[in-house]
C-alpha positions in Angstrom: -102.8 25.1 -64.6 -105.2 25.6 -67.9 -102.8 27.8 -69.7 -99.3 27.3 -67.9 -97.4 25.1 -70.4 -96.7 21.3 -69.6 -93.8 19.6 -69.1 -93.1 15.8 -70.2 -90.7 13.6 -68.7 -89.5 11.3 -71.3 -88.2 8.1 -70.1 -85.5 5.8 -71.8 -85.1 3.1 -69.5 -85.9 -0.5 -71.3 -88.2 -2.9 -69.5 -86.7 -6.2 -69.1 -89.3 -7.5 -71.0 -88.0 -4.9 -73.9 -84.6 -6.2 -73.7 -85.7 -9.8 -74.0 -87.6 -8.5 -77.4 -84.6 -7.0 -78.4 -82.3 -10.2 -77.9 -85.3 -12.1 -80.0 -85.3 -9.8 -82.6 -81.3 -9.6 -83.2 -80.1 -12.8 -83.7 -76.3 -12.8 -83.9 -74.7 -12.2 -87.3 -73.7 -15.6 -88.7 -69.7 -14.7 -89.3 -70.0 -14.4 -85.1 -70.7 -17.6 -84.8 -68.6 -21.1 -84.9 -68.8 -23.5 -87.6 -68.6 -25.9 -85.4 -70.3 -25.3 -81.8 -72.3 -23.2 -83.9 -72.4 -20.5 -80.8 -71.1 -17.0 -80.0 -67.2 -17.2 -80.6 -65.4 -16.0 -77.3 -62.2 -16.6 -78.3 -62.1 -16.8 -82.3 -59.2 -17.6 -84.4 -58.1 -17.6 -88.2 -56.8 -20.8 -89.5 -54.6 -21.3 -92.6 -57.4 -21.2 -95.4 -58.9 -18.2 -93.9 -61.6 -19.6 -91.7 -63.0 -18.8 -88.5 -63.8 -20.9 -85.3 -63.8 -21.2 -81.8 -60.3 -22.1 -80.7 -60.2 -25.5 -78.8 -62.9 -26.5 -81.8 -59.7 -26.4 -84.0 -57.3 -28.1 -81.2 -60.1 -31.2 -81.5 -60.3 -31.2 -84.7 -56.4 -31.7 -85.2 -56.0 -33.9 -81.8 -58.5 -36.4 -83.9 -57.3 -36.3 -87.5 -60.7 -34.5 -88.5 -61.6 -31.3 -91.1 -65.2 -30.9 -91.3 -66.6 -30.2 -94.7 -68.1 -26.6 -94.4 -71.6 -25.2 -96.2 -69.5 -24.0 -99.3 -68.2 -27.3 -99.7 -64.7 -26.7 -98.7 -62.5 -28.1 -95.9 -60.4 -26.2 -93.4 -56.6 -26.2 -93.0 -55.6 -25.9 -89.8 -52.1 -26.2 -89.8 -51.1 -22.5 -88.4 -53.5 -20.5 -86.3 -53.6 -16.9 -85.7 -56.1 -15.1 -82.9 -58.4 -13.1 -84.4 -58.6 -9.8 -82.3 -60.8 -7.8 -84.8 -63.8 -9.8 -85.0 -63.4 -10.9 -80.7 -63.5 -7.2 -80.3 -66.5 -6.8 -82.7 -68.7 -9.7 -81.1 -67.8 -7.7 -77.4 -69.0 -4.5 -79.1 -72.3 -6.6 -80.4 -72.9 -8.1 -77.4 -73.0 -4.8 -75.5 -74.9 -2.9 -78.0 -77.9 -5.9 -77.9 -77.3 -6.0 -73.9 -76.0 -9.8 -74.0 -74.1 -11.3 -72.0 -70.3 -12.2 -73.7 -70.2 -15.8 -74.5 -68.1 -17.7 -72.3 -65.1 -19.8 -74.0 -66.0 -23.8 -74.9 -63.6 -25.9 -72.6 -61.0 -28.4 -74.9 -63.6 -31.7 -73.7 -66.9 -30.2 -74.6 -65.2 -29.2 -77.9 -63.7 -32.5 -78.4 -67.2 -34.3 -77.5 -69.1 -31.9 -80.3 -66.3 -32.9 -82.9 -67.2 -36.3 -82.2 -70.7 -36.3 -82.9 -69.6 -34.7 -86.5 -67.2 -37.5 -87.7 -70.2 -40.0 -88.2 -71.8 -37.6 -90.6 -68.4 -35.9 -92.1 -69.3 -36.2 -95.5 -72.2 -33.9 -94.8 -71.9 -29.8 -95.4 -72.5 -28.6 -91.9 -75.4 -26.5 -93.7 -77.0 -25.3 -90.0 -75.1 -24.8 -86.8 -75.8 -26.7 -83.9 -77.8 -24.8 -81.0 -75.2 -23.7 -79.2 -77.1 -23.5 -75.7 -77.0 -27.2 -75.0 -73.0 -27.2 -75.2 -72.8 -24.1 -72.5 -71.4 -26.8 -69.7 -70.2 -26.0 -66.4 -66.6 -26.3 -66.4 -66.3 -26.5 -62.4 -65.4 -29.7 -62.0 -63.0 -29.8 -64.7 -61.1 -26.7 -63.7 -60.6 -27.7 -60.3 -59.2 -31.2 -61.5 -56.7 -29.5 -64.1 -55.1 -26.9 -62.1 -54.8 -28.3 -58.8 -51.0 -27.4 -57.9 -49.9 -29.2 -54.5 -46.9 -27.1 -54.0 -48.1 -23.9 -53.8 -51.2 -21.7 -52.8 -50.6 -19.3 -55.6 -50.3 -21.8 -57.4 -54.1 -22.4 -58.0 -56.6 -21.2 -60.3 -57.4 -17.4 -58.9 -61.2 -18.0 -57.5 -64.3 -16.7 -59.1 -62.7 -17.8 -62.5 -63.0 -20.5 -64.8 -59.9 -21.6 -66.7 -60.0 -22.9 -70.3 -57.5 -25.9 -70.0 -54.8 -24.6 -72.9 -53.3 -28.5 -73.5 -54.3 -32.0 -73.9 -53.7 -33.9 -70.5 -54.7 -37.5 -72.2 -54.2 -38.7 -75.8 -57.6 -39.3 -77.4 -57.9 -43.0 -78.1 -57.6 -42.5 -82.0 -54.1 -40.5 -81.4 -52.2 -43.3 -82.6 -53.3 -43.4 -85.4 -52.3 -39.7 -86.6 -49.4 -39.3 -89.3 -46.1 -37.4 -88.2 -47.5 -34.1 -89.5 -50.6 -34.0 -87.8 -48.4 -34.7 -84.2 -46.3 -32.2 -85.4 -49.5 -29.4 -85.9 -50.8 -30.3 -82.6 -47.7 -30.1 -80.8 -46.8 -26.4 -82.9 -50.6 -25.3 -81.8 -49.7 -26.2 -78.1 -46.4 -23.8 -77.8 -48.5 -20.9 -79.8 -51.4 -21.5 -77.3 -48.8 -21.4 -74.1 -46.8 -18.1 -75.6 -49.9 -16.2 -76.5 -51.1 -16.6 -72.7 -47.3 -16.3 -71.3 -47.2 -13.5 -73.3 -50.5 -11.3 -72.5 -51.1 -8.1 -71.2 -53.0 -9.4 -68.6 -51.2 -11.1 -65.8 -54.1 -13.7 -65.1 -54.1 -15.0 -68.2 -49.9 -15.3 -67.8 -51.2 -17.1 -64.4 -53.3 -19.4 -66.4 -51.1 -20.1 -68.9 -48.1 -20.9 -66.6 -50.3 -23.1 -63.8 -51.3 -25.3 -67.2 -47.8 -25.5 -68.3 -46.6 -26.7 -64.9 -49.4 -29.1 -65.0 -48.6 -30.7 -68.3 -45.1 -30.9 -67.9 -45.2 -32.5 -64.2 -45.6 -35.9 -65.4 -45.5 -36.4 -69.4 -41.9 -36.5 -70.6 -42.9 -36.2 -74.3 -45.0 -33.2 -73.7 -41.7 -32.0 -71.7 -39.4 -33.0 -75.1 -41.7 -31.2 -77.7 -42.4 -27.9 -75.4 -38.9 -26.9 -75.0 -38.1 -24.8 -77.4 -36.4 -21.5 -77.9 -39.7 -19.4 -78.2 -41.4 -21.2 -74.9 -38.2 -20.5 -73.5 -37.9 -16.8 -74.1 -41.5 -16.6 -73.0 -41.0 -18.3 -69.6 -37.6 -16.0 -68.9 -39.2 -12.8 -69.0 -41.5 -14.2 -66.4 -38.8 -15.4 -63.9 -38.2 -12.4 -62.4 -41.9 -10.9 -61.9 -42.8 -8.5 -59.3 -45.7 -11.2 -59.2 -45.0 -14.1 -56.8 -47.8 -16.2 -58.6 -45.9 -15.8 -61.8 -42.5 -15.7 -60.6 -43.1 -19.4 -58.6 -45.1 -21.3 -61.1 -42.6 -19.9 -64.3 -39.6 -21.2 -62.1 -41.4 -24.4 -61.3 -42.7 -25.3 -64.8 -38.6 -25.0 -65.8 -37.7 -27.6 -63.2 -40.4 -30.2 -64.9 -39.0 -29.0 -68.3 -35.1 -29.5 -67.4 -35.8 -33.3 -65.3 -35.6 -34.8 -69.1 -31.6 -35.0 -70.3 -32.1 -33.6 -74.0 -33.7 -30.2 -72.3 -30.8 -29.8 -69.9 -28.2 -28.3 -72.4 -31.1 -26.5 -74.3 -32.2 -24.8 -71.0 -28.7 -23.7 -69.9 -27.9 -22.4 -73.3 -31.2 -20.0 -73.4 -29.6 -17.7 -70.6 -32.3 -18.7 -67.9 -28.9 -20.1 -65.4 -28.6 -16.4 -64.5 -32.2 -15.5 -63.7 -32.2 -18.5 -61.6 -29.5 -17.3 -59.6 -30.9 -13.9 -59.3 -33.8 -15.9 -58.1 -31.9 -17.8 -55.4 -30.8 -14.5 -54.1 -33.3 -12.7 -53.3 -36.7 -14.4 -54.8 -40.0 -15.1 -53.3 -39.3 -18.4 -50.5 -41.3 -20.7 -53.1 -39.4 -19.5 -56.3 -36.2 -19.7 -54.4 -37.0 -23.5 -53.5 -37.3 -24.4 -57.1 -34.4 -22.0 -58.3 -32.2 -24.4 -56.3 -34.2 -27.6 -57.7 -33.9 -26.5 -61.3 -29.7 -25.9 -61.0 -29.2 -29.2 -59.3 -31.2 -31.0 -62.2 -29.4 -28.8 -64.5 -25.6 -29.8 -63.3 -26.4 -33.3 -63.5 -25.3 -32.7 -67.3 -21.5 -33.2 -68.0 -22.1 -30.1 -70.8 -23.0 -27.7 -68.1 -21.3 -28.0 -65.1 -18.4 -25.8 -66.4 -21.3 -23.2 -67.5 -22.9 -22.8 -64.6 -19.9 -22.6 -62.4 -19.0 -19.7 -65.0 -21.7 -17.8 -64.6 -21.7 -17.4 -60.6 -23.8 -19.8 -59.3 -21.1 -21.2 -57.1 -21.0 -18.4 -54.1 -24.8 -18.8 -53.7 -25.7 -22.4 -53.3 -22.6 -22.3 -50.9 -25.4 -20.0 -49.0 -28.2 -21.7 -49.7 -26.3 -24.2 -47.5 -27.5 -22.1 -44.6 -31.4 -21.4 -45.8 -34.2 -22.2 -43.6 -35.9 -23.7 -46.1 -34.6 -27.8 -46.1 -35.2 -28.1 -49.7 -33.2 -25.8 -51.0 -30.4 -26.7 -48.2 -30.9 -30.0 -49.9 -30.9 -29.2 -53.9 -28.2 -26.9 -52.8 -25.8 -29.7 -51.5 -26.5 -32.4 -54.5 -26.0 -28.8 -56.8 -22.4 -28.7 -55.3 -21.4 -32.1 -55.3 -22.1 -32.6 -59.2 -20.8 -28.7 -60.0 -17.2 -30.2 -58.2 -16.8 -33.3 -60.2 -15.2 -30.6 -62.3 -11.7 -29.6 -61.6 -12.4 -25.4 -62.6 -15.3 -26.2 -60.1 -12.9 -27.4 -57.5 -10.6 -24.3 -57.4 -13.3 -22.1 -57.1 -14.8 -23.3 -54.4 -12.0 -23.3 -52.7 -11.1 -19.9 -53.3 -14.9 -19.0 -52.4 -13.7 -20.5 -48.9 -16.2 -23.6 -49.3 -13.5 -25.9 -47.1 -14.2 -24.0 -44.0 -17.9 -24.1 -44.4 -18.3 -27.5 -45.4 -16.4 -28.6 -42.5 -18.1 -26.7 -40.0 -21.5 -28.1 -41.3 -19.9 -31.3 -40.4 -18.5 -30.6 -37.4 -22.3 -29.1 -36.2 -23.8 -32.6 -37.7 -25.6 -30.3 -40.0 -26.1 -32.2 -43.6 -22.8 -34.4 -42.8 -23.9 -37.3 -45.2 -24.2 -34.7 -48.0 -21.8 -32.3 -47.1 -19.4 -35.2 -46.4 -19.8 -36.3 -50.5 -18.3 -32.4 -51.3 -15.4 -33.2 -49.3 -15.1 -36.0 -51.1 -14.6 -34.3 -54.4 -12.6 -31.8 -52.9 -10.4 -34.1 -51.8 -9.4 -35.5 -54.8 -7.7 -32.1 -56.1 -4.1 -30.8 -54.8 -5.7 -27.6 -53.8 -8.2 -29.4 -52.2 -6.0 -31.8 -50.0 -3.8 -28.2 -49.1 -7.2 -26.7 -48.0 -8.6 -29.6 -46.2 -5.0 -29.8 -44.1 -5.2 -26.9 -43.4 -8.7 -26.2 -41.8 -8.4 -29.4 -40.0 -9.9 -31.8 -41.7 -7.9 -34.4 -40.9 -8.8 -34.2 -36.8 -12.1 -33.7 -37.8 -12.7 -37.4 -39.8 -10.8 -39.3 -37.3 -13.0 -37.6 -34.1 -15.8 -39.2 -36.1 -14.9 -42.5 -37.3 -13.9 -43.0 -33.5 -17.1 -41.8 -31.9 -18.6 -44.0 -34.9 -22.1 -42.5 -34.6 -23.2 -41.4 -38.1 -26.7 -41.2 -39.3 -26.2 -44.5 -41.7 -23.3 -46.3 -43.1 -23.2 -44.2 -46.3 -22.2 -41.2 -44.2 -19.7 -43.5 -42.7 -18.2 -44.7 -46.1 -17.9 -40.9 -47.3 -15.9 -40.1 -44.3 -13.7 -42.6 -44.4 -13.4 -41.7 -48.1 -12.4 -37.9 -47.7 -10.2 -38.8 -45.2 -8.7 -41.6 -47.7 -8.5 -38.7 -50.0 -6.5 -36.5 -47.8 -4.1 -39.6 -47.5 -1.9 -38.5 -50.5 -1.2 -35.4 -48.9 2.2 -37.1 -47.7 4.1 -36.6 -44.4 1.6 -33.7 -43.7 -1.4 -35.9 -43.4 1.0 -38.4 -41.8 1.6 -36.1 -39.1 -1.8 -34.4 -38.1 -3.5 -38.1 -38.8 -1.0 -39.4 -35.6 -1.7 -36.4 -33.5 -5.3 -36.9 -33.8 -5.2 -40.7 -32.6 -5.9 -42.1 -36.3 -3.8 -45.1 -36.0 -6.0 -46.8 -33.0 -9.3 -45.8 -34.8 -8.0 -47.0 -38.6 -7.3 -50.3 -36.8 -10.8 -50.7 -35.1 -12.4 -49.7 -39.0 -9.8 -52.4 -40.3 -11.3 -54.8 -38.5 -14.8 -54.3 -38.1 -15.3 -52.6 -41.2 -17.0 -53.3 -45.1 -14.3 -54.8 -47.2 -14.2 -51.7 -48.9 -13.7 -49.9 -45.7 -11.0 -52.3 -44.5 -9.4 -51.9 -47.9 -9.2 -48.2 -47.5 -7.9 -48.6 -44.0 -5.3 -50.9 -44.6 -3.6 -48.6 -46.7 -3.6 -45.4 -44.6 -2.4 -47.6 -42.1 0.5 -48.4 -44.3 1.1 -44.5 -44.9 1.1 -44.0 -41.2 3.5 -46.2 -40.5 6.2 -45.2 -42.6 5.3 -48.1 -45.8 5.7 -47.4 -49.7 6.6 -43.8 -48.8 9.3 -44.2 -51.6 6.7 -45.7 -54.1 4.1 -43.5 -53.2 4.8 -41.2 -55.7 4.0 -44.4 -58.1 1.2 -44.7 -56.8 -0.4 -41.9 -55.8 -2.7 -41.6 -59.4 -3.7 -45.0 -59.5 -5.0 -45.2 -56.1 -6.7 -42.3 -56.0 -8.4 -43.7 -59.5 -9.9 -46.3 -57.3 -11.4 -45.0 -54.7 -13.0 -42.6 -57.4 -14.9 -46.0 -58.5 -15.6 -46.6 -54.9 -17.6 -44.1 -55.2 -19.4 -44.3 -58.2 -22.5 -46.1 -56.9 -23.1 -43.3 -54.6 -22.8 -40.5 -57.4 -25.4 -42.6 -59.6 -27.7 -42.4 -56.3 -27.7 -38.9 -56.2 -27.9 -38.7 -60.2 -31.1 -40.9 -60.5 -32.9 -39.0 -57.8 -34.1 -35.9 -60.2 -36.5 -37.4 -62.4 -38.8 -37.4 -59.5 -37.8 -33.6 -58.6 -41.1 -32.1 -60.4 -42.6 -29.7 -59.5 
């Protein structure tokens, strides 16, 4: 004991009352903190005239025509902006080395609320920064209000994390009053934000970014106008076919929103996303395969692309999304093929795809008849189509059904009496099976207790059944068939107006 030697244990570990006189004595450097918020900087970027500030700080600022006048005097440009990785990383590096805790990102309203209180007092130098405790709000309430998806689980915000909303959902009052250019910045700084999320290395923040973007576009057709572009495009492809369901169901979804407006449809088709979609439909997550089929049916309601997409193969599967167990996409499948076969290179693939003999045994089940019955329709107007029809019984088929006279509404009635009007040109052959099958007696009945439209289009099968204009009917043939087309039309704008409210 009195001459051994002694041996000290040193220790290292820091009170908490050490580390709380080490976050006192450090105050952050002044580069790390926002001109504007005048806090930590958690997600820092570089605009034009080589400045630094918070991100949605600079979305404010431009959404309300303001540039605060700095302590040097000068005034930001904030026409591009650029992340600025370095300095995030060297705050992170700070924060660790004074043991605080990395700031949190300031949500677009509080940012919007602290711009604000700065435009009264604009043509004072912002000589001190604000105290950036009291702007630290919860962002609970707002999160759960932004990214509440109703069509999917995985749709929502991932719990335990708060989401910085990436777009404006409402125009600031003051918005009108913006000049083209500043629109134009604040729609250019809402596609960077969306591809540097869509585009991260970490798949939450692709989550994020795509849950916002399906948001934004669900309801605000100029938001859908100004966001599709080639590089949002390109960004939401590479995400269609994710080994992540989240990602793969909210990037298809957000396209559906994108393509309900009429200038996007030609624009989407054109990208190269038509394939994707299809590998979707094949063999996609259930959710993503839903809105596959939504987003091709809103796409072939465009004249421009209903060649296109027949090209490209998506023919042979909505023909099998016909038998789905999923009734939406049996549904956006049908209204798919009945605009894709308005078009005659349509027509004669789906017939060689063997669509007549499915089609007709849907109808003969009473499985999607009045829909179904509307394909028929088209195909009937087509040589190859008539031939097809003949043959597979169609005829026997649409006079068993206007005689049992028990259809789901008098739509489906009208389109069965139309295919089987269509069928009528096909001459003694349809002459022949239409009297075996008993369609004289129940053409009569329709003639007489029909619409006028219907008794119209009786009358003159009637006439072909009983041996009338046979030598004319040749004559004929075009200009009748030209009319029942328009018979049709009100259906076909029906079907055509019904995807604007197809979001998603």
């Amino acid at each position: 004991m009195g001459g051994g030697k002694q041996s000290w244990k040193i220790s290292f570990h820091r009170s908490p009352s050490t580390l709380l006189l080490l976050k006192k004595q450090s105050p952050p450097p002044k580069e790390f903190l926002c001109p504007i918020s005048g806090s930590l900087m958690a997600d820092p970027v570089v605009v034009s005239s080589g400045h630094t500030f918070e991100r949605n700080c600079v979305r404010a600022c431009v959404s309300l025509s303001f540039k605060p006048t700095l302590s040097d005097g000068s005034k930001p440009d904030f026409s591009t902006i650029i992340p600025n990785l370095a300095l995030k990383s060297t705050i992170l590096n700070w924060c660790r080395h004074h043991f605080i805790d990395p700031p949190n990102p300031i949500d677009y309203y509080t940012a919007e609320q602290l711009v604000h209180k700065l435009i009264p007092t604009s043509k004072t130098p912002i000589n001190k920064p604000h105290q950036g405790n009291s702007f630290q709000l919860s962002t609970t309430e707002l999160t759960r209000s932004q990214l509440s998806i109703t069509s999917s689980e995985e749709s929502v915000t991932p719990r335990n994390r708060h989401t910085t909303p990436l777009t404006l959902t409402t125009r600031p009052s003051c918005y009108s009053s913006s000049s083209s250019s500043d629109v134009e910045t604040l729609n250019s700084l809402e596609e960077e934000e969306f591809i540097i999320k869509l585009k991260s290395s970490q798949v939450f923040e692709q989550e994020e970014g795509l849950i916002s973007l399906r948001k934004l576009t669900r309801t605000k057709e100029e938001t859908r106008v100004h966001l599709c572009t080639p590089r949002l495009l390109s960004a939401i492809k590479s995400l269609i076919n994710s080994r992540y369901s989240a990602l793969q169901v909210n990037a298809v979804a957000a396209l559906v929103n994108l393509s309900l407006e009429k200038r996007n449809k030609v624009k989407i088709v054109r990208s190269g996303i038509v394939p994707l979609l299809i590998d979707v439909l094949r063999g996609g997550f259930p959710e993503s395969q839903d809105h596959a089929a939504g987003a091709l049916f809103s796409l072939a309601l465009d004249d421009h692309n209903k060649t296109a997409i027949g090209v490209l193969g998506a023919l042979p599967l909505l023909l099998h999304a016909l038998r789905s167990d999923s009734e939406r996409i049996r549904h956006d499948s049908a209204l798919a093929l009945y605009h894709l076969s308005l078009v005659q290179s349509n027509q004669v693939k789906m017939i060689k795809l063997g669509s007549v003999q499915i089609l007709l045994g849907m109808v003969k089940s009473g499985h999607m008849t009045g829909r179904v019955l509307l394909v028929l329709c088209n195909l009937a107007a087509s040589a190859e189509g008539r031939a097809a029809m003949l043959d597979g019984g169609a005829v026997e088929c649409f006079v068993n059904m206007l005689s049992q006279d028990e259809f789901e509404s008098v739509a489906t009635r009208e389109s069965c009496l139309a295919a089987l009007y269509g069928l009528s040109y096909g001459g003694l052959r349809f002459k022949g099976l239409a009297k075996e099958a008993g369609g004289e007696e129940t053409l009569e009945k329709v003639e007489k207790t029909g619409s006028e439209r219907a008794k119209k289009k009786a009358s003159r099968m009637l006439e072909v059944l009983r041996g009338k204009e046979e030598e004319e009917e040749e004559e004929i043939d075009w200009e009748k068939l030209l009319e029942s087309e328009d018979d049709l039309s009100r259906t076909r704008c029906r079907l055509g107006g019904g995807a604007a409210s197809n979001s998603c």
